[in-house]
N, C-alpha and C positions, 0 to 999 in steps of 0.2 A: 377501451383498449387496455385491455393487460398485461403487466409487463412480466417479460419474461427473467428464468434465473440465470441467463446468459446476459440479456440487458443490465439486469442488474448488479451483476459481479462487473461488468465493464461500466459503472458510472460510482461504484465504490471503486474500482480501479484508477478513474481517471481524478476523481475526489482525493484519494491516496496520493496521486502524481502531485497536485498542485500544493495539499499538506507537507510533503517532502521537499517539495521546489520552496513552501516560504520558509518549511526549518533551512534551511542549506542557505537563503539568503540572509538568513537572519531578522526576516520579520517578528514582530515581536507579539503574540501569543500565546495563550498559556495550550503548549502541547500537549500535556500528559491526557486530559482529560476527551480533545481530539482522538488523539490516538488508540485511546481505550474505544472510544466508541464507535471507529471506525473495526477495530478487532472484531469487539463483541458483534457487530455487525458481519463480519467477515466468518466467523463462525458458526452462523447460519448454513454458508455453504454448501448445498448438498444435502439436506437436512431436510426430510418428508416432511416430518411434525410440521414445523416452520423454518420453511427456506426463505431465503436471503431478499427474496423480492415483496415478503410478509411484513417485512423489519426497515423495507424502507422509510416509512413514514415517520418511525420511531428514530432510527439516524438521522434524519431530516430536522427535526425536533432538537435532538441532543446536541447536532453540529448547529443548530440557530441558539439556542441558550448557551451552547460553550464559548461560540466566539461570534457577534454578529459582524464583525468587519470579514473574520475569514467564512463565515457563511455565504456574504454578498457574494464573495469571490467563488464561489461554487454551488450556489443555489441553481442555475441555468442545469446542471448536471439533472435533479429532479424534474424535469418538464421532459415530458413525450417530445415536445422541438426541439431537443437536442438531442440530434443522433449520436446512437452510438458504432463504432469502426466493429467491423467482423475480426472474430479473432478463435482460436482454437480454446473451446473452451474446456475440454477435457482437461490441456493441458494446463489452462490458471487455475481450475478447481484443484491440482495435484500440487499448485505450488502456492494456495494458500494458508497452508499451515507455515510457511517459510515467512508471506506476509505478518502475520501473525508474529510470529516470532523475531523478526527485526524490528514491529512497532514495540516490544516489550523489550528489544536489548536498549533500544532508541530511551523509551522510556523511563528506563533503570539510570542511563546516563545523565538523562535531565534532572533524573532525584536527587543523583549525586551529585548537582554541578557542574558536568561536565560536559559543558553545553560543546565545545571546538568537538571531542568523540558525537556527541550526536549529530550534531551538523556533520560531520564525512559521513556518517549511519547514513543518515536523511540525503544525502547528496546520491549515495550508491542505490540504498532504494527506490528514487526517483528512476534508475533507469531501469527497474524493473515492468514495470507497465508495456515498456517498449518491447522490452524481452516475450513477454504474452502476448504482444499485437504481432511481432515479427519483423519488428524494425529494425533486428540482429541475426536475420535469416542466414547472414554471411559464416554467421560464427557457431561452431557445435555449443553444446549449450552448455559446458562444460569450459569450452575457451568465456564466453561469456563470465561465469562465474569467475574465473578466475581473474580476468580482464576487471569487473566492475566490483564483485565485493573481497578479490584477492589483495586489493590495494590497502586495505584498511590495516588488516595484520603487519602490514611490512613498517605504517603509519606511525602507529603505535604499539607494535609488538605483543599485542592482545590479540584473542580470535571476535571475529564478529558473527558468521554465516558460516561457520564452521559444522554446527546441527545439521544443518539443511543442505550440506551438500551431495548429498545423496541422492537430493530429489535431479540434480544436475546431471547425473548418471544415466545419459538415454540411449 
């Protein structure tokens, strides 16, 4: 059975959720190098040459020698037995360069110390997943943005998702 690049952007997605859910808790992990490799993974994306479900094995790999405790906790994600949720996927291939780009602001914060900025990063991230499944169906995608990563600027009077808000313009 082979998986598809829908499959597979929705189990790097859900891999993404539980990375963000232990930054925000504060589990303790060395994130940067997570992060990176769930990107370069994410980058794939859409990519004829080598799309996203080519580079699973290699994520799989990089997330087991980066951290084997946060591995355990998301290895089930790589098995065919866990399903993954239907979801629009035009619309998460269109907002994975936004992924992308909050695991690098995330990352910039952790270089500099700044671990409480990335923990809120990683907190508003986490509810991005949901935002692509439709678990905000209520909200235009635009109240969304504003709702989930408009809170961080007001935080600490920095921009966070400020790039990427355009992709919110539907």
């Amino acid at each position: 059975m082979a998986m598809t690049e829908a499959s597979a952007l929705a189990r790097v997605l859900d891999i993404s959720h539980e990375l963000y859910s232990a930054l925000a808790r504060g589990d303790q992990y060395d994130y940067i190098p997570l992060l990176d490799s769930i990107s370069a993974a994410l980058s794939h994306c859409g990519n004829d040459k080598k799309p996203l479900r080519k580079c699973m094995r290699a994520l799989k790999r990089e997330l087991r020698s980066g951290s084997k405790p946060f591995f355990s906790a998301v290895k089930q994600h790589f098995s065919f037995l866990c399903p993954t949720l239907d979801y629009d996927f035009s619309k998460a291939t269109k907002h994975v360069p936004a992924i992308i780009y909050g695991n690098d602001m995330i990352c910039s914060r952790l270089a500099a110390g700044e671990t409480d900025k990335a923990r809120s990063m990683a907190d508003a991230m986490r509810s991005y997943r949901g935002f692509l499944y439709g678990e905000f169906e209520a909200l235009t995608d635009m109240q969304f943005y504003e709702l989930v990563f408009g809170y961080y600027p007001k935080l600490y009077d920095e921009p966070f998702m400020d790039e990427m808000k355009h992709l919110f313009n539907a």
